[in-house]
C-alpha positions, 0 to 999 in steps of 0.5 A: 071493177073495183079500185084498190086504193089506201083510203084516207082514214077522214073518208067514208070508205077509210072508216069501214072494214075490209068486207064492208067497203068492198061490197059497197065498191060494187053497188051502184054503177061506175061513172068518169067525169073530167075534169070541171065537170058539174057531177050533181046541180044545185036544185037538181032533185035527183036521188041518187048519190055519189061514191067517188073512187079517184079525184077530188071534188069541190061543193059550191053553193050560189046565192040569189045574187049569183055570189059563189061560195066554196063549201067544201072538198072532198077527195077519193073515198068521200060520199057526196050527193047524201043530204038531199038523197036522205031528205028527198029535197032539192040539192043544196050545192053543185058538185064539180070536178077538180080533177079527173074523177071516177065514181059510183051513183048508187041510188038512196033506196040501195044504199038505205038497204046497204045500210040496213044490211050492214050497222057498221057502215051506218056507224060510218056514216053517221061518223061522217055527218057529225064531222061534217057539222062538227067542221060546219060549226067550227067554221061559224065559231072562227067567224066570231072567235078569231081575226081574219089571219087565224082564221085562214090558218085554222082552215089550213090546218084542218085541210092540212089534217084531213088531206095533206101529203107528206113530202119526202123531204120534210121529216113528217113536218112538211107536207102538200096541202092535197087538193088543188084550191084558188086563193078566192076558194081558200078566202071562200072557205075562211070567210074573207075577201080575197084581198084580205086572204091575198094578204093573209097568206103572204104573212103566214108564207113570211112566217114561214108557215106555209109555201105557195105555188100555182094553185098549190100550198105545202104546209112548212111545219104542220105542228107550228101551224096548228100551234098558230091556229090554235087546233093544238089541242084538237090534234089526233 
């Protein structure tokens, strides 16, 4: 059964044509996870990727000292599982659900053929690993280029770029970030201790950049965000 859904344009499936991303809607099989369910494990060595068709995703990475690191979020749309299928190596990051999620697994010699068969979902994808370095090294570059408060703002504003809603009332400046994160996942992400996203957050929340609520952040004014970031110029 297909899903009929307005995919985000930042996603795999927001980057293909009508056709294309309706055949690929039905390859694989279709699965349901619960919410915190593990969909893929760190070190797993299985082959198979994951289209994921409703919900959000996080991708955490754990060290040998049992310190938990937020890589990344990904939301309906997003292909996930694809590094270690393409290089047939051991998982890199365990995948969990954040939310009730549905999806396809799809294994790597399918979608290797889908591929094949079709150059634009290649371009696709190839689109899609750039921008995932292109995030990769930015957050690198933030580690040595800002302080700890632009910092955080600059991975709101990407956030807010790739996943926020528009709330009714904010005249296309307002919006909710979009995917459910703690602030230890928001520090994860920006590179800080807690206490000093803690911090972070309750200056950019007095500035009246942002709002916070129960696992939940609305951006007040995204083009003043963006401008605090300094991602002005990176701006669609």
């Amino acid at each position: 059964m297909l899903v009929n859904h307005a995919w985000a344009p930042s996603t795999f499936l927001g980057r293909l044509g009508n056709t294309t991303r309706e055949e690929l809607l039905g390859q694989g099989t279709p699965i349901t996870y619960p919410a915190h369910r593990t969909l893929l494990q760190q070190g797993d060595e299985s082959r198979h990727v994951l289209l994921i068709t409703t919900g959000v995703v996080k991708v955490v990475a754990s060290a040998e000292s049992g310190y938990d690191m937020l890589l990344a979020v990904r939301i309906a749309g997003d292909l996930v599982g694809e590094m270690a299928a393409f290089e047939e190596r051991p998982r890199s990051g365990t995948v969990i659900a954040c939310s009730d999620v549905t999806a396809r697994i799809v294994q790597v010699r399918t979608l290797e053929t889908f591929l094949t068969r079709h150059p634009d979902a290649m371009r696709a994808i190839l689109h899609m690993l750039c921008a995932r370095l292109r995030w990769a090294n930015g957050r690198r570059i933030d580690f040595q280029a800002y302080g700890s408060l632009i910092r955080l703002a600059r991975v709101l504003a990407e956030l807010s770029r790739a996943y926020a809603q528009p709330t009714p009332d904010g005249d296309g400046k307002r919006c909710d970030l979009g995917v459910t994160l703690t602030q230890a996942e928001l520090a994860s992400l920006a590179g800080l201790r807690l206490t000093t996203a803690e911090k972070n957050l309750a200056t950019l929340t007095a500035m009246g950049l942002v709002k916070r609520s129960y696992r939940n952040i609305t951006i007040c004014d995204v083009p003043k965000l963006l401008e605090f970031a300094k991602v002005v110029a990176d701006n669609p």
